[in-house]
C-alpha positions, 0 to 999 in steps of 0.5 A: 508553508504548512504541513499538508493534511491527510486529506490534502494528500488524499486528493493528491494521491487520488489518480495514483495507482501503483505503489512500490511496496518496499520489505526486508528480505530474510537477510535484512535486505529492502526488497522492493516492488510494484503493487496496484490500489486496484483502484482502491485509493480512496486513502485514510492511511490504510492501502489494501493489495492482493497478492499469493499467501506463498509469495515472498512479500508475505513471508517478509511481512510476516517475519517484518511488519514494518514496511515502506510504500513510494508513491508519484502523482502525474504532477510531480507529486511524491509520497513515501508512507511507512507503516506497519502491514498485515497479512488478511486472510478473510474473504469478508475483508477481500469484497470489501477490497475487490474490483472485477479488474483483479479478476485478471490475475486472481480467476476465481475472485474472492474464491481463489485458493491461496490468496491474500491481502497485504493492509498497509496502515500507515504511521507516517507520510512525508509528501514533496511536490517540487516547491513543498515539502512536509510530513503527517503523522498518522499513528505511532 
């Protein structure tokens, strides 16, 4: 069978919320962890997630852009994306992002002092479902 198109997986990845957002720590280490879409998954090749600008995952992106996400669908369907991440700043780029659930862990919305958006855009995008397997190139 042939690869899948982005948009093929696009609508695989639909319903999945959370992504494991995997880094490099200081010492070179993979440090992984859960991140939510907020909903946000309307997927191009570029994931979008608010976090705090001190935590540890900006700091190991700001040392190390490349960055990995592992996805699974209900169905057995799993993606592992790579890419390259920054760090936004901009509270322009955060309402574009921003749905009432964040407020949960953000009170403030777009206001909060010290929050921060991690932009994922992928390069590549390996996807399994059981009986399929391929790979998409996004970007180089």
């Amino acid at each position: 069978m042939p690869n899948r198109s982005l948009a093929e997986i696009a609508e695989k990845m639909r319903d999945i919320d959370v992504a494991m957002l995997s880094t490099h720590s200081e010492g070179g280490a993979i440090a992984g962890r859960p991140m939510s879409n907020n909903q946000d998954v309307e997927y191009d090749g570029s994931s979008y997630y608010f976090t705090w600008e001190k935590s540890e995952v900006v700091a190991e992106i700001e040392r190390d852009a490349n960055v990995s996400l592992a996805f699974k669908g209900h169905d057995g369907f799993w993606v592992a994306v790579a890419g390259k991440a920054e760090i936004i700043r901009d509270k322009a780029a955060f309402e574009e992002h921003w749905n009432e659930d964040i407020d949960e862990w953000f009170e403030q919305g777009t206001d909060t002092p010290g929050l921060a958006m991690i932009k994922i855009e992928a390069t590549r995008a390996h996807y399994w479902d059981g009986e399929d397997e391929g790979e998409v190139t996004l970007r180089s």
